[in-house]
C-alpha positions in Angstrom: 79.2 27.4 2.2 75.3 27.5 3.0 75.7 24.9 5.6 78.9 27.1 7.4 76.2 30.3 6.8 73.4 28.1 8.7 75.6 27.3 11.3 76.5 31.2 12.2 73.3 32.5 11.7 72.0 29.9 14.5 75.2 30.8 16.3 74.4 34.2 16.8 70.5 33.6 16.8 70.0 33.8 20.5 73.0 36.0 21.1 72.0 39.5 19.9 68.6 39.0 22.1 70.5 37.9 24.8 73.2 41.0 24.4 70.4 43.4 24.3 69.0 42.4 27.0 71.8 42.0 29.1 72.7 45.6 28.1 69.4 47.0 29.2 70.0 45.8 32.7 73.7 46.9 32.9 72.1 50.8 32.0 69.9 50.0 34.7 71.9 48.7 37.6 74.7 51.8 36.9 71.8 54.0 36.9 70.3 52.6 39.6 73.7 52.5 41.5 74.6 56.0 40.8 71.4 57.4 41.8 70.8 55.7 44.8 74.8 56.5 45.8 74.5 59.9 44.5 71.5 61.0 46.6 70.2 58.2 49.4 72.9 55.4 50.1 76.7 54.2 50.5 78.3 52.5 47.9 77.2 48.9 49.1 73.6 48.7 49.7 73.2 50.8 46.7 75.8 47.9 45.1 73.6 45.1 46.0 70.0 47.3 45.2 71.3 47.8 41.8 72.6 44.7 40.9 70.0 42.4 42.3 67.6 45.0 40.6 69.1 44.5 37.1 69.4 40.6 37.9 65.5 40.2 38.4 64.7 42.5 35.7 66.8 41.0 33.5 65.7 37.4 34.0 62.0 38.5 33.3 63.6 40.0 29.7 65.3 36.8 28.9 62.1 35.1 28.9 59.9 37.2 26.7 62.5 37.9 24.7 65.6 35.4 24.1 65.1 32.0 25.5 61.6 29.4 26.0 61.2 28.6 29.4 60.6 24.9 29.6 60.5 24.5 33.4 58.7 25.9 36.1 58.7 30.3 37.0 60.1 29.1 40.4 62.2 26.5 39.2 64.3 28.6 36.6 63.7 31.9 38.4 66.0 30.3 41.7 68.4 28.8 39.1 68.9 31.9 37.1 69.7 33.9 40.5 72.4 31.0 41.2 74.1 31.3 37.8 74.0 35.0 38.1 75.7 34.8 41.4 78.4 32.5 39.5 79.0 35.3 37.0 79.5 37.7 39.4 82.3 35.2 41.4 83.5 35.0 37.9 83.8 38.6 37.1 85.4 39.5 40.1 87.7 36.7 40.1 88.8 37.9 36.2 88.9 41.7 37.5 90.8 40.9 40.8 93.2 38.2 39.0 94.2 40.6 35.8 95.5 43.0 37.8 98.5 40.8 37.8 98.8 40.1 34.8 101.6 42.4 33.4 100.2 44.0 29.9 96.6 44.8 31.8 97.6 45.8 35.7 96.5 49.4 35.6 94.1 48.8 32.6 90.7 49.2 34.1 88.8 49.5 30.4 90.7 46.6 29.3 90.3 44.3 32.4 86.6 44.8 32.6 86.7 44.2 28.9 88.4 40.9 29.0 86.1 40.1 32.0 82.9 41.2 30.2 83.3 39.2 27.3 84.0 35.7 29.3 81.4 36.3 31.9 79.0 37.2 28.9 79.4 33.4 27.6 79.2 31.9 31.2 76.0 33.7 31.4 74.2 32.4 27.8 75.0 29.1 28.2 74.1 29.2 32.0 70.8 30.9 31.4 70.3 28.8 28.2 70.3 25.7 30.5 68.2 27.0 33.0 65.1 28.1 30.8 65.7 25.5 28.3 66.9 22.4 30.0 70.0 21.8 27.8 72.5 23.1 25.3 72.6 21.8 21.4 75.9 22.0 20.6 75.8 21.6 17.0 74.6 25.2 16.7 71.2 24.3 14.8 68.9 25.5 17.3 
């Protein structure tokens, strides 16, 4: 029982951080976004302001706050941008490809839901690698 207690407490140990953080820079890029679309831009360039906005803030808050960087700035700064890119592939991917799927096609809350979630893990363990140079997998951080 302690053991299986250890194991989920260093499970979720970098996850909360990472949530938080992650959920900082969503309020910021649909903030962002609906400003800049509200008063100054079209949909797209405020799309890609916000976003990349919310990506670079948020990869500053994952390093003070969730994960040691054991590379270089440069190094993991480039490499988080690339996995961020990847997550947004993914995200898309889920959203465009669910709206297929029978029980979910008009679901918006759901879809984004189902998308959020996976593209939350892709992220950790994406980021993890970057600032950290690998992934324990036996969950004892």
């Amino acid at each position: 029982m302690k053991r299986a207690a250890r194991r989920l407490w260093a499970f979720g140990y970098q996850k909360l951080p990472f949530a938080l953080t992650g959920l900082v820079a969503t309020v910021i890029n649909y903030g962002l976004y609906l400003f800049l679309v509200h008063r100054y831009l079209p949909p797209l360039p405020a799309t890609l302001i916000a976003y990349s906005s919310s990506v670079v803030l948020n990869f500053f808050l994952q390093r003070y706050f969730v994960f040691e960087l054991r590379r270089s700035l440069r190094s993991a700064f480039l490499l988080s941008m690339v996995v961020s890119v990847g997550g947004l592939a993914l995200d898309a991917a889920i959203v465009w490809g669910l709206h297929y799927f029978p029980l979910l096609g008009d679901r918006e809350w759901g879809i984004k839901l189902v998308a959020t979630g996976i593209v939350f893990f892709y992220n950790y363990y994406g980021k993890r690698r970057v600032f950290e140079g690998g992934v324990n997998t036996d969950f004892s951080d």
